[in-house]
N, C-alpha and C positions, 0 to 999 in steps of 0.2 A: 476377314481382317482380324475380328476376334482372336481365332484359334488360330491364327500367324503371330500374332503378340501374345498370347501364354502359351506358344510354344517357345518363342523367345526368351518368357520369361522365365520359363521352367528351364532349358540348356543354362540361363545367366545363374539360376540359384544352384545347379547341380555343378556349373563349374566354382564357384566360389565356394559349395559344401565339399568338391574335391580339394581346393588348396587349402581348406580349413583341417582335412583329416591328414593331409600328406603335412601339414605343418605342423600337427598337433601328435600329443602321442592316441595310440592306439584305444580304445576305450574300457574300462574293466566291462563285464558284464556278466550281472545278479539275474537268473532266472528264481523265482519264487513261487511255488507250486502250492496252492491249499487242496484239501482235502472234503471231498464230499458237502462241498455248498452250493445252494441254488444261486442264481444268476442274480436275486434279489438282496444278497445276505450281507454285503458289505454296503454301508453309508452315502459313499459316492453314486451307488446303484439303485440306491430306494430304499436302505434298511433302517429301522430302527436302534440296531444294534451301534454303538459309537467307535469307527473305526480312522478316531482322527489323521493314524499317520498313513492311512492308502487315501483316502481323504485329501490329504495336501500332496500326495503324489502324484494323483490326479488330476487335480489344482495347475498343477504344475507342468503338467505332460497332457498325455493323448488319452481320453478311455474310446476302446472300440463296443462300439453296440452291435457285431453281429460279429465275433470271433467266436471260433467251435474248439471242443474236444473231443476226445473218442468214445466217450460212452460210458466209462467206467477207470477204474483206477490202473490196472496194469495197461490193458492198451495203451492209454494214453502218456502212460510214460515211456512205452516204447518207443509212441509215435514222437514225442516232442524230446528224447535222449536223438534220436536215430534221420527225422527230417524226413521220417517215407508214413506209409501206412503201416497200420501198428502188425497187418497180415505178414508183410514183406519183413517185417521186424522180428518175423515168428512168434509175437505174442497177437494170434486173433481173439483169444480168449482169455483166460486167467493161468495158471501156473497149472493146469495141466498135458499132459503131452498126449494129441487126440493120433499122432502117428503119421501127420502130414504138414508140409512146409508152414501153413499159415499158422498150424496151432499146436507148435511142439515145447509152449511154456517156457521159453529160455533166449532171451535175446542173441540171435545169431550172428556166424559172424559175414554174414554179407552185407551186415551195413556195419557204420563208423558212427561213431557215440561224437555229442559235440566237444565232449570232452578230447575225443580223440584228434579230433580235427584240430580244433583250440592249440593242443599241446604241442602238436607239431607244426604248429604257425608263432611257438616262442611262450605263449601265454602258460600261467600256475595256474591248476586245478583243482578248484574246493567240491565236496558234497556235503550236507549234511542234512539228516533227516531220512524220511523212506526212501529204499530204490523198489524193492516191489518187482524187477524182471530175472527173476533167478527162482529156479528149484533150490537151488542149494543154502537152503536156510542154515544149516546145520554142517556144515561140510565135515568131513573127518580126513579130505587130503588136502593138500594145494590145489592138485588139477583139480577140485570139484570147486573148487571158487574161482574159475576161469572166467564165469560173467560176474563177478563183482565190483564193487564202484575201481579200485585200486586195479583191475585188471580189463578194466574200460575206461583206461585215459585218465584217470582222477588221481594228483599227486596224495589229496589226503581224504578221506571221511570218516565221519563218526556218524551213527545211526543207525537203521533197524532192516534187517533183508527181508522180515517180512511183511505184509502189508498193515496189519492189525493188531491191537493188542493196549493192555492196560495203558493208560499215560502215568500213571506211578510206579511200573513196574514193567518194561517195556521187553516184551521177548526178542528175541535175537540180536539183541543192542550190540553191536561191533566198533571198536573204534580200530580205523585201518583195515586189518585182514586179522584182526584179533574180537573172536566175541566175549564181551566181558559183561560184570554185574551193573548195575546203574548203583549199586550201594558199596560194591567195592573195587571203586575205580578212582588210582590214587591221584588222578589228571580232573575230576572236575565230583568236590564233595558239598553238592547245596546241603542247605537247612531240610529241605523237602523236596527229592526227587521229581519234578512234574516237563514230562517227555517236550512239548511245547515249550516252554523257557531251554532246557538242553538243546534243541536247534538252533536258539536264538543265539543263545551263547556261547558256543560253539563255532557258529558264521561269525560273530564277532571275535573271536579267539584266531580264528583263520588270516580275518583278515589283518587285527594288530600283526600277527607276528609275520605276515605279510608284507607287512610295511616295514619290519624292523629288519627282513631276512631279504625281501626280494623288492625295495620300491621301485626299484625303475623296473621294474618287467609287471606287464597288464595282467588281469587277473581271471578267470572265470569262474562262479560258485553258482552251482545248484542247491538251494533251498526247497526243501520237500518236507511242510509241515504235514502232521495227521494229523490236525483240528481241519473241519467237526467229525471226523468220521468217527463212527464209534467204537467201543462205547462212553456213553457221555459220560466224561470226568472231569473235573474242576474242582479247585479250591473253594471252600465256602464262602470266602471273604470278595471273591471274584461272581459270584453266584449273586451274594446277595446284594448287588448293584443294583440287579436288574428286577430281585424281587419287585410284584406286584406288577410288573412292564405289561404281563402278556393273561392279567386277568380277563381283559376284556374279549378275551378268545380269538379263534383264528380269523372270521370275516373280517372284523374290525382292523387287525393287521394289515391282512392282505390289501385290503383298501385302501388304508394309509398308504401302505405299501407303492400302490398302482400309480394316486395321485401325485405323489413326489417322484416317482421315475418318470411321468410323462410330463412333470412342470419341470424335472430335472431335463428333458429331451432323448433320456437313454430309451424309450420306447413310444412310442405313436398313438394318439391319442384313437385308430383305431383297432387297437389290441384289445384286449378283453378281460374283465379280470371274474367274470361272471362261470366259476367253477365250482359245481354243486361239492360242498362238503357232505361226506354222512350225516344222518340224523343223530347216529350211536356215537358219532365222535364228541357230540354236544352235549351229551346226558351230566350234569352237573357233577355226578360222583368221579364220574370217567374224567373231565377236564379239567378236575384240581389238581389230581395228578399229573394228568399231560402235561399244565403250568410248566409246574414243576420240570418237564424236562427241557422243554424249552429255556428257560429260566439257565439250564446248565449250560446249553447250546450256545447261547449269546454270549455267555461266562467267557467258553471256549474262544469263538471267535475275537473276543475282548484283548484275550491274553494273546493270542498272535499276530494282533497288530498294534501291542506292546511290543512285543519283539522285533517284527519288524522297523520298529523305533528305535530299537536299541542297533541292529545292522546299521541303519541309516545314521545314526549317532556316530556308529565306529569310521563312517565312511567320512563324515566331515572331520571327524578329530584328526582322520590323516590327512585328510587336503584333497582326496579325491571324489567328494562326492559329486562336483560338476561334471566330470568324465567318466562319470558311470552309470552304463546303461540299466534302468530296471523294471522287470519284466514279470508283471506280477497277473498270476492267473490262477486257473480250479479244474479237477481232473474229470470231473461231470458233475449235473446237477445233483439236485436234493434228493438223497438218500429215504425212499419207501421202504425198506426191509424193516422186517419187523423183529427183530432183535431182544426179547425179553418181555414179551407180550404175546396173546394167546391167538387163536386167526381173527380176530376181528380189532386185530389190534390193538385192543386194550389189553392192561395189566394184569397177568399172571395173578390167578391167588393162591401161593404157593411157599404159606408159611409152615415150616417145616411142625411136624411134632413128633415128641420125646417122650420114652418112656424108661425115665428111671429108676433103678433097682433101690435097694434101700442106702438110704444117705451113710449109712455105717460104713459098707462098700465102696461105693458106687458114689460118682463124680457124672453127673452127664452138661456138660458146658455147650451152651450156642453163642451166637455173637448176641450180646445185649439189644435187647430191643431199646431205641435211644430214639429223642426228639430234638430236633436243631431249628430255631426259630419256629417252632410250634407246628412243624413237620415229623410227622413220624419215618424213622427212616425205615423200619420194617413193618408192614402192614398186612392184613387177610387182602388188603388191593392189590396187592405187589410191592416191588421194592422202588424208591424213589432213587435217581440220579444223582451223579454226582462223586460221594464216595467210592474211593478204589476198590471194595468187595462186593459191585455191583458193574453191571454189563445189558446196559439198553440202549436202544438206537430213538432218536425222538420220533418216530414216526410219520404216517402216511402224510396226515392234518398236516403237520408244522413242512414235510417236506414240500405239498400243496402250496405255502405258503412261501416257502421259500424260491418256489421257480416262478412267482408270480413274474409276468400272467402267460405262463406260457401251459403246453400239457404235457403229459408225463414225468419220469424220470430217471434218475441212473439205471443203468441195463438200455433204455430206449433208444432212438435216433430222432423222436422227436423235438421239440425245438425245449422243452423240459431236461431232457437227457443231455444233452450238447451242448447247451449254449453258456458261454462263459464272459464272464468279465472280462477285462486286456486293460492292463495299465502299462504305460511306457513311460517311463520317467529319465530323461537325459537332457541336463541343462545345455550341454555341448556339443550335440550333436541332433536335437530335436526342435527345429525352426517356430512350434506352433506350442503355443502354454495355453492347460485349460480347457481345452476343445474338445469337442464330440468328433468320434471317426464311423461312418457309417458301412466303410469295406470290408465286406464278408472276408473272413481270415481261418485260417486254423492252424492249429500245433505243427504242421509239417511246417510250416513256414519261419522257425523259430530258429529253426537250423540253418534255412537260406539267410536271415537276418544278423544270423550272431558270424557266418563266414563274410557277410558283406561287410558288415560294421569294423571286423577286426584284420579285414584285409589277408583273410585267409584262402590257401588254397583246396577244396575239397579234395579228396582224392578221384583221379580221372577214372580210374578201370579197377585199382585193388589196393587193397592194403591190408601190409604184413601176409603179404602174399596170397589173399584170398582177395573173388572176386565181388566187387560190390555193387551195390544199385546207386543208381544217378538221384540223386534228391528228388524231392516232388515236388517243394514247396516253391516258393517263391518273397523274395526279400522284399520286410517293411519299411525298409530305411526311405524310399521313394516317399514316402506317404509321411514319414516325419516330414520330410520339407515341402510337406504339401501337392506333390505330385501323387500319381492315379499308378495303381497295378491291374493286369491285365492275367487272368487264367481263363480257363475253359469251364471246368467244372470242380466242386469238392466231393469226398463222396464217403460213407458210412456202412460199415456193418458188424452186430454186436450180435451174439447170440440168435439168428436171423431175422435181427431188427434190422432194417437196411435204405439207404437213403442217397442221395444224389441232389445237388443244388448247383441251378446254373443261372444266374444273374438273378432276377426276381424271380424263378420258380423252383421248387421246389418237389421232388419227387418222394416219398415216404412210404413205408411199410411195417407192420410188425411181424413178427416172425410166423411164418405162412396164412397170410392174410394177402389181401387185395393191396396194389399202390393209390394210394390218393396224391392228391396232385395240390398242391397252394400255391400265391401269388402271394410269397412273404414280405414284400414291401407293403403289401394292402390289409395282409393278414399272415400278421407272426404268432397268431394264437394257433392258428390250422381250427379254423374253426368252421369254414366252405371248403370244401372238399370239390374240385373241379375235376375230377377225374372223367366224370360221367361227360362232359361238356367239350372235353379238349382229349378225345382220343389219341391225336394225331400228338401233339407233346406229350401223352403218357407214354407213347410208342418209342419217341424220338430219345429221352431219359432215360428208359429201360434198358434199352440197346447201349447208350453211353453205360450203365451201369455196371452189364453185362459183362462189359468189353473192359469195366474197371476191374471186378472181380474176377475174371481170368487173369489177367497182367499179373495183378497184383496178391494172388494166392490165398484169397478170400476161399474158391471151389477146393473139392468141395464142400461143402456146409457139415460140418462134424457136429457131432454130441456134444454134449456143455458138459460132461458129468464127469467127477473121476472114476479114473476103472477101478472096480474095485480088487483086481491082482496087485495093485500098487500097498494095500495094507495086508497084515500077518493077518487073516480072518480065521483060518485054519487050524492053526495052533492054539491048542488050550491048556496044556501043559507048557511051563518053563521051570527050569532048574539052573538055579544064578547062584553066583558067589559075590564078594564084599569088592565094591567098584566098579561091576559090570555095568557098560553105559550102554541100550541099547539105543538106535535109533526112530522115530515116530513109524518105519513102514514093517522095522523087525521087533518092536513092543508091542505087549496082548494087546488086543485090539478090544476094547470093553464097551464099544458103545450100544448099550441096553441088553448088559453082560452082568451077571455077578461074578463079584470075585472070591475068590479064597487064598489069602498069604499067610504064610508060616515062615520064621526064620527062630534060630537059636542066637540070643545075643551073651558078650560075656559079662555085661554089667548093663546098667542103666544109668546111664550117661546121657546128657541132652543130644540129640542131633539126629537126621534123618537117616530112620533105616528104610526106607523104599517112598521113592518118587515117581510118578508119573503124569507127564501135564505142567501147566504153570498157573497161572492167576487167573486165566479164562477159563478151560477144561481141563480137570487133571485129578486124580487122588493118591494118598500117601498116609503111609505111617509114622509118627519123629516122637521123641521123647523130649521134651518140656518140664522143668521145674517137679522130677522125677514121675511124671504122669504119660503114659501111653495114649497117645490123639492119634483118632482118624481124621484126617482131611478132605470133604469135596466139595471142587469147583467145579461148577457149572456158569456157565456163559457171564462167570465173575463172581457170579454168589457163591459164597464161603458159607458151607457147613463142618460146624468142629464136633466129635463126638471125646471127652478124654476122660479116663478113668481115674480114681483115688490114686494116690501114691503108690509105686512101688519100690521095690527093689533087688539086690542081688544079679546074679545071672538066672537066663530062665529063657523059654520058649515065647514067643508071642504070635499069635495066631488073629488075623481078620477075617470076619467072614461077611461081604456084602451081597446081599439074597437079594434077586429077582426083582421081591417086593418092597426093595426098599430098605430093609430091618438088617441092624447094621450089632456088630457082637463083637467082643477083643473080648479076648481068653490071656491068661498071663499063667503061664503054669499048668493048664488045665482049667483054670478058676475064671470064672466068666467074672470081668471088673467094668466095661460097661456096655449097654444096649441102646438103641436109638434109630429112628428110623427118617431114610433123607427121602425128600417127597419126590423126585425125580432119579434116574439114572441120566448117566451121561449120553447125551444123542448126538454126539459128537467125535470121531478120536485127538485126544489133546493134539499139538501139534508140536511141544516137548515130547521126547521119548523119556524112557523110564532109567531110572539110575539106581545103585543099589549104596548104599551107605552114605551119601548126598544127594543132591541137588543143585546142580549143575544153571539148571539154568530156572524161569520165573516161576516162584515160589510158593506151592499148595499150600502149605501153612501157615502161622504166624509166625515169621522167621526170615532172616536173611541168607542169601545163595551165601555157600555153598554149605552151610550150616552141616560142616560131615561129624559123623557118630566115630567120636574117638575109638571104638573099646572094637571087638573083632564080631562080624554078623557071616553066621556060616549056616550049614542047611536049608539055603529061601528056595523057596516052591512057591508056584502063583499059579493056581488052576481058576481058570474062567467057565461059567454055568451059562449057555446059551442060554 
């Protein structure tokens, strides 16, 4: 009798959400993607951090407590642009090409982007922010930007092709199919460049003239913030909100943390939040620093959902904020990498030293050592967060902290690595305000969601003449009106971490280890291991797993590494002239290289005679307020080396040794020395330019800063 009257009642509300959508217009729909947060790090989920307006979205809509991602940052954009697994999407990995279908680093074309689909169901196509599925950072033809946002279905984008990079200074920033500077770009000049406000306003840019160009045609915009991934950069004004938040260290969080998601209902009071921190992470000298980078972290997350305030502002000022769906999620959990810190993950002591010739000569300039609220920002600790000529990631502790209470994370497939927030916010088309949703969901399903809602057709067998893969997901719209969806299984593999979930259990592995087995309704920490006890379902999972990863072109299991035939290593002589641009895989390749550069200039004039790199890793020679500076960055620390004044035409010669010890000759006359404490153990990801600087900026200086005067003679020999 029951299940005959909510079966009734369920056909009664599906026919009356039918004549609501056939009467109504079509819905816009805001996918909104963050970057590198734990499952804990927004407000509505248990954070600390104050994320009023996901907050009231929340409030207002559906959050899902056990929606997945793929593990890490490209995957998962593969998989949620594309509706399959991120294998079948040809990104199983990251942007390198291992020479087989799953992991050839380039989103292919046997699937259809939702954008693609979208477009040809009538609806305008926004992106803004990271795409992340392309080699082609850098293109130097048309055809090599064949997978970019504008050449997969997207009428406009501005934003970054590749995955990482300064937020004040943002490498391969493109608006449309044009890569431009973030400082000389005469469509959008803030007070202070910071890459997070540029998406927001941006989406908002999109959609006013959205409205003023195209209102009556529905809309679809991808938002793809990179807050918090690093490295950690924030304004100080934003930073210091939150000083003092996270003295109390990481247990104390976390536990806050735990209590308020389980009074919140987003997890089960038997989850666990009982996860041994190191001892060394505790050590007082060590956590006044960490503070501090968390402190940046929450900054980050702060200022993106301002902005997303600001989209949602733009959506009411036009009238359609009730008919638009919004889709707000995270590309995997909390980021462990250790990013500007030494293996035990604390801070680097790697303040540089200088040795200056005589003051008569000789100029040797670093970046001032400076204190901001009674922080030092360069120290024998390392460098603190925050400002843009720094590059750390907040670490293991705070990332701990951030997947509370779950384990692992990004790179894993444990419930740490995958598991994401789900916010659905749709006045007009979502029956149930404020509620918890407890149906395991994932990214593939975003794509069955956005064709159901908009009343689109997928493509049956191909498109633009290639043939494609049939979706995998399955559409959430059922579940806004309070009805149930039905699949078999989800299933996971990252660098061969590898996982399988089929109602309450859960299959899991790390990459060549044994599977353990959980009953993640009773235990979403994976903290009993039932492997041993339930052979007969470890057997039954494996096989489904098996049977996923041939389908779906996961096999076979390749290498994570780039080859290194992909970079110049061989070459240590070059002989360049004035605007040769080379590209990252045909410039010297210097990582833990010295170098030797020679050029003849005709004057001494401001502006860059050799670049390589940008604001992350890179070095270069410019002339400044008539002084000869070497530049290097490393992993965002800026070391300056510049000499006294000079002038005339003349030769300029660098020489950076082995050991560090770094020499400019102007004439033959040595003007200054200095020695930088590291080599680069990286190759930039900018290539090398000869009389500019093309793209994110080794020095103190803005792109394209070119040396008016003629550089002829340059030679650039490399010392393994």
């Amino acid at each position: 009798m029951l299940n005959s009257l909510r079966t009734s009642l369920t056909c009664a509300v599906f026919a009356w959400c039918g004549l609501v959508t056939l009467a109504a217009e079509r819905p816009n729909i805001i996918l909104i993607l963050a970057d590198d947060m734990g499952f804990s790090d927004i407000g509505c989920y248990g954070s600390e951090i104050e994320t009023p307006v996901l907050d009231k979205l929340a409030a207002g809509g559906l959050r899902f407590t056990q929606f997945y991602n793929a593990a890490r940052c490209c995957p998962t954009r593969a998989s949620l642009l594309s509706g399959l697994y991120p294998h079948q999407a040809g990104i199983g990995h990251m942007m390198d090409d291992s020479g087989v279908d799953g992991y050839r680093g380039e989103l292919n074309r046997n699937c259809v982007t939702i954008a693609e689909v979208l477009k040809s169901a009538g609806y305008r196509t926004y992106m803004a922010g990271k795409w992340h599925v392309t080699q082609a950072v850098k293109p130097k033809t048309e055809a090599e930007q064949h997978n970019w946002p504008k050449q997969r279905g997207f009428d406009r984008f501005y934003g970054t092709i590749h995955g990482a990079g300064s937020f004040f200074d943002p490498n391969s920033l493109a608006r449309d199919n044009r890569l431009i500077s973030p400082f000389a770009d005469p469509e959008y000049q803030p007070e202070e460049f910071y890459y997070t406000d540029a998406i927001a306003d941006q989406s908002v840019r999109f959609i006013r003239e959205h409205q003023t160009d195209h209102a009556k045609t529905p809309f679809f915009m991808y938002v793809s913030f990179t807050a918090a991934h690093w490295p950690m950069h924030a304004r100080e004004e934003d930073i210091a909100k939150y000083r003092g938040l996270y003295d109390i260290g990481y247990d104390a969080i976390r536990s806050a943390r735990y209590e308020k998601m389980v009074e919140q209902g987003v997890i089960a009071e038997n989850s666990t939040d009982d996860w041994p921190l190191q001892k060394s992470w505790k050590e007082s000298d060590y956590l006044a620093w960490d503070i501090r980078n968390m402190e940046v972290y929450a900054a980050m997350v702060d200022c993106m959902d301002r902005g997303i305030g600001r989209i949602v502002d733009s959506l009411v000022e036009a009238g359609t904020f009730d008919n638009t769906l919004i889709l707000y999620l995270q590309d995997n959990g909390g980021c462990a990498e250790n990013y500007g810190r030494n293996g035990e993950g604390k801070p680097r002591a790697d303040e540089p030293t200088l040795e200056p010739l005589s003051a008569e000569h000789l100029q040797v300039d670093m970046q001032p050592k400076q204190t901001r609220d009674g922080y030092p920002i360069r120290t024998g600790k390392g460098v603190l967060a925050g400002p843009a000529d720094t590059y750390l990631s907040y670490g293991k502790a705070w990332a701990t902290v951030s997947n509370t209470p779950f384990r692992e994370y990004k790179h894993w497939t444990h419930e740490g690595g995958i598991s994401t927030p789900l916010i659905a916010h749709w006045p007009a088309g979502i029956l149930r305000s404020g509620q918890l949703e407890h149906t395991p969901g994932h990214l593939i399903d975003l794509m069955a969601t956005a064709v159901d809602v908009a009343g689109a057709d997928y493509p049956a067998e191909f498109h633009d003449g290639q043939a494609i893969k049939p979706m995998e997901g399955t559409s959430l719209q059922p579940i806004f009106w309070g009805d149930e969806i039905e699949r078999e299984a989800i299933y996971w593999e990252h660098e061969g971490n590898r996982a399988v979930r089929r109602g309450d259990f859960k299959l899991v592995a790390k990459d060549n280890q044994k599977w353990e087995l959980y009953n993640i309704v009773r235990d979403r920490s994976e903290q009993y291991d039932m492997a041993t006890s339930q052979p007969h379902l470890v057997a039954e999972l494996s096989r489904l797993w098996d049977a996923y990863a041939r389908r779906a072109n996961v096999l076979p299991l390749t290498p994570y590494r780039k080859k290194a035939d992909k970079l110049n290593q061989n070459k240590l002589i070059f002989t360049l002239k004035q605007n040769d641009d080379l590209k990252r895989q045909d410039a010297p390749y210097v990582v833990n290289r010295g170098v030797f550069f020679e050029a003849k200039l005709s004057d001494v004039q401001a502006g860059v005679v050799v670049a390589q790199g940008g604001t992350t890793n890179g070095w270069g020679v410019y002339i400044q307020d008539s002084k000869l500076i070497f530049a290097l960055t490393r992993e965002g620390q800026r070391y300056l080396i510049s000499s006294k004044s000079v002038s005339g035409a003349g030769r300029v010669i660098l020489r950076l040794a082995k050991d560090g010890s770094v020499t400019l000759r102007w004439n033959g006359l040595e003007v200054a020395r200095g020695t930088i404490p590291r080599l680069l153990s990286e190759q930039p990801l900018d290539g090398l330019q000869i009389g500019q600087d093309l793209e994110g900026c080794v020095g103190t200086y803005r792109s394209p800063n070119r040396y008016p005067g003629k550089i002829e003679a340059v030679t650039i020999r490399l010392e393994k």
